[in-house]
Structure formats: C-alpha cells, structure tokens
N, C-alpha and C positions, 0 to 999 in steps of 0.2 A: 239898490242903487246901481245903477249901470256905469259900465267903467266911462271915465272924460279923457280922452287924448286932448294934450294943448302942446302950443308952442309951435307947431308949423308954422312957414312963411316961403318967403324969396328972398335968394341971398343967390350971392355973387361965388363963382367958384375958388374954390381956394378957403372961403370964410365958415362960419359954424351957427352952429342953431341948438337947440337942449330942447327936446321932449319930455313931457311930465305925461303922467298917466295915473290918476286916482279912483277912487267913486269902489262900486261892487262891495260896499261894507268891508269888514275887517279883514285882512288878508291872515289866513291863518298858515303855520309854519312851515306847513307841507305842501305850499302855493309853489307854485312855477310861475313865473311871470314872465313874458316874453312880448318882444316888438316883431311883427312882420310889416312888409309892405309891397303894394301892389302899384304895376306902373300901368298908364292904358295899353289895353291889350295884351298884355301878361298876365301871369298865375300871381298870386298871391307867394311872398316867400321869405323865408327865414331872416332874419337880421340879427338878432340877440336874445335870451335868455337869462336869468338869474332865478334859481333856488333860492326861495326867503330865508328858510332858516339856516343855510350856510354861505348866504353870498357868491356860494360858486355861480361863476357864470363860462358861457359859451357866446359865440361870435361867428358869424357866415363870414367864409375868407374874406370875400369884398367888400368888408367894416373892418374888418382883424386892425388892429394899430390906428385907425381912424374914429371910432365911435366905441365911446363906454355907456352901458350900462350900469346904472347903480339902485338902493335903495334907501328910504326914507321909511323907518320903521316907524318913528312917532308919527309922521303924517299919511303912515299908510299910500305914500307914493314911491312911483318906479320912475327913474330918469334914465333919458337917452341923451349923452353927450355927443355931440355930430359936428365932428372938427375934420378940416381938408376934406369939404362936401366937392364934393364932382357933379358934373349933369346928368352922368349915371344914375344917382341916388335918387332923383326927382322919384316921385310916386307919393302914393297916400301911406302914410303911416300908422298901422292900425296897433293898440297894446288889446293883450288876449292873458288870461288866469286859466291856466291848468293844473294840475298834477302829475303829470310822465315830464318827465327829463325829455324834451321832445324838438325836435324842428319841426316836424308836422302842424300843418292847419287845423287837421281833424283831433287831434289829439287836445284843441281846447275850446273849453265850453264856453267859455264867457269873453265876450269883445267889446271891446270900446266901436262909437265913430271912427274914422278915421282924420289924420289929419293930415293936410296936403304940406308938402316940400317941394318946394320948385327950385332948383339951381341953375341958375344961367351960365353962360360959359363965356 
C-alpha cells in the first residue's frame, strides 16, 4: 500500500493546516518517517522527521517553532501540525519512510503523492 499524504489546501497567512500521511502497511520500529517539500522550481527539501520508536524528532530551521511533527501508532499515521504558515511554505508536501536518521531525499525509499499547500499573503 503506498503511503497517502492528505490535508493540503489554501489558507491565509498567519493561519494553520495538519498533514496526515498513512498507507505503506505497518510502519515497523526502526522507521523514519519524514515530510519534505518541494516548491516550483526548487529542489525538493527537508521539513521534519520522527523516529517511530522513540518519537525523537528533528525540524529544518524554517518550521523550528512553527510546525510539529507527530505520531499515530494505533492508526499507523504521521501528522504535520502547520501553524503561522507563511507564503514561503507554499509547495507540495510529500511524507517519505526510511531508515537513516536522515534529511536527505535519497536516503528514502518509499513516498507518498504529494500534497499541495498554498498560503497567500
């Protein structure tokens, strides 16, 4: 089962949105789960992280204090809290299952669709 990104939209700057990302069958403990996103004409890039089985997580400076990452172990979902979005942030939001402790692209094998975030200003 391939991973499902939802919850993208258009929102007003200032305001919030929540990403969900499930699917790819069981996430087992040694998962990395991460969100990246890509804007037109840009690289694809970092956004957040969480290790399943210890909840640690990581954050690309420009989400640090503004969006959480979190997990949903009984419903095998990963959520993106996405509060004081900016027009910055606008891009497709894609969630990606590895295993390295990673910001890198390459470093995971399995990707969701992406899902779009548009913030106006």
């Amino acid at each position: 089962v391939p991973l499902q990104a939802s919850g993208g939209g258009l929102v007003q700057a200032g305001g919030s949105l929540r990403l969900s990302c499930s699917g790819s069958g069981r996430i087992f403990s040694s998962a990395v789960m991460a969100w990246f996103r890509q804007a037109p004409g840009k690289e694809r890039e970092f956004v957040a992280l969480i290790r399943w089985s210890t909840s640690r997580t990581n954050y690309a400076d420009s989400v640090k204090g503004r969006f959480t990452i979190s997990k949903d172990s009984p419903q095998q979902t990963v959520h993106l809290q996405m509060d004081s979005l900016k027009p910055e942030d606008t891009a497709v939001y894609y969630c990606a299952r590895g295993t390295q402790w990673s910001v890198q692209p390459a470093d995971y094998g399995h990707w969701g669709r992406g899902t779009q975030v548009t913030v106006s200003s």
